[in-house]
N, C-alpha and C positions, 0 to 999 in steps of 0.2 A: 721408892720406885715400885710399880703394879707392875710384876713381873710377866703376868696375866695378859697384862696388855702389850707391853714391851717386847717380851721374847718374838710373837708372831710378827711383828712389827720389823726387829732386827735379821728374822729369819726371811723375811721376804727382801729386806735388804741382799743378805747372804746371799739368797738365790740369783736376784739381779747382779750381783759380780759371780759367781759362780757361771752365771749365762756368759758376761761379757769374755771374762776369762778363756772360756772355752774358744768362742768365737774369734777372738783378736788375731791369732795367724792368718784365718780369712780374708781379716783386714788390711792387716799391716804388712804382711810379706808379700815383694814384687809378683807378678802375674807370673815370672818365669821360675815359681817355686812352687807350680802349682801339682807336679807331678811326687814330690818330695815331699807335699802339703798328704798329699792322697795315702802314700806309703805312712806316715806318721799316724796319721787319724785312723786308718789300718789296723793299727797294729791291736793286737789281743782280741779279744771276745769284744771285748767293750771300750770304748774310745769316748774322748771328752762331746762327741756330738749324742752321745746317749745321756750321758751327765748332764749337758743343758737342757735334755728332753726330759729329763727327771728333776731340775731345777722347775722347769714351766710347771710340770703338774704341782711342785711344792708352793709355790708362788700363789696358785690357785684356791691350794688345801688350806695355806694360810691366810689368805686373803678372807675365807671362812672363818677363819679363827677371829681376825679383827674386825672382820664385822657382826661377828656374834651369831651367823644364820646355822650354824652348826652344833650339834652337843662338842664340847671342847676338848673331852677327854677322848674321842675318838678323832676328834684332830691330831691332838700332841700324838697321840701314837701311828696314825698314817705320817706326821710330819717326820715323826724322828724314823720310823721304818724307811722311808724315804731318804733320807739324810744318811743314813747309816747304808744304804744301797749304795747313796752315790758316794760312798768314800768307799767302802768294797768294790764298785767297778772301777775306780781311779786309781786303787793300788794296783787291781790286774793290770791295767792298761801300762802304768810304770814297769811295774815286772815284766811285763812282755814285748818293751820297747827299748829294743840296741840301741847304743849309745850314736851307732853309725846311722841312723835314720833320723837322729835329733841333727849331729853335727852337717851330716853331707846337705841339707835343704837350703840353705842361705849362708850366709859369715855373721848373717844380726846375733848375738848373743844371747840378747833377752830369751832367745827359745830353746835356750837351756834348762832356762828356768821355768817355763812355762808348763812342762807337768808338774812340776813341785805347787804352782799357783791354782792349778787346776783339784792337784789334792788339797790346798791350805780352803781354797773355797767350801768341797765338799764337806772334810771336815766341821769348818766354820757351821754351814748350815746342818748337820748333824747336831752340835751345840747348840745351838740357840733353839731348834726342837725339842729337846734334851731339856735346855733349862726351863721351857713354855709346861713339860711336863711334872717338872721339877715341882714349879710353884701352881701346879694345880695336884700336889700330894697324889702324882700316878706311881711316880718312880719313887 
């Protein structure tokens, strides 16, 4: 497997669930959770709606990568500098969100989980910049 090619490839996958991820409370939870949506997304310095704005520009940088219109080692390294942002602002974001702003917005459960998925993303997409740098002998 041409990691070369691949990594950028999986990395703009990442980013696309990294987006979705972020977004799906938007979607999925009733209209009358929209005040409890507001205090969540709130909370810390940085919130998952900066994470998917930091997904879209990764999405971009690697879309450069797989089409080749860029030098590629100044990609992997905007890619992963980016990827490694958005799992530093997704950890603040957890650490700065009581447990009482998760539980009190709706009874759905799933949004318990939903910063754990919003960090599994970012990570995710840190990795696969990671490994785009890997297999071009940056790192």
């Amino acid at each position: 497997m041409d990691l070369t090619r691949r990594a950028p490839q999986l990395g703009i996958v990442a980013c696309l669930a990294a987006i979705a991820v972020a977004v799906a409370p938007y979607v999925l939870l009733p209209a009358d959770a929209s005040t409890g949506i507001a205090r969540y997304y709130g909370a810390g310095a940085f919130g998952p709606t900066i994470v998917a704005v930091f997904a879209a520009v990764n999405v971009v940088v690697l879309g450069a990568a797989v089409r080749e219109r860029s030098d590629p080692v100044t990609i992997a390294g905007a890619a992963l500098v980016i990827g490694l942002f958005m799992t530093l602002m997704s950890l603040e974001w957890i650490v700065s969100l009581s447990p009482e702003r998760v539980t009190g917005i709706t009874t759905q459960d799933w949004l318990v989980y939903h910063r754990w998925a919003v960090l599994a993303c970012s990570v995710l997409v840190a990795v696969t910049a990671g490994l785009y740098a890997r297999a071009l002998d940056v790192l």
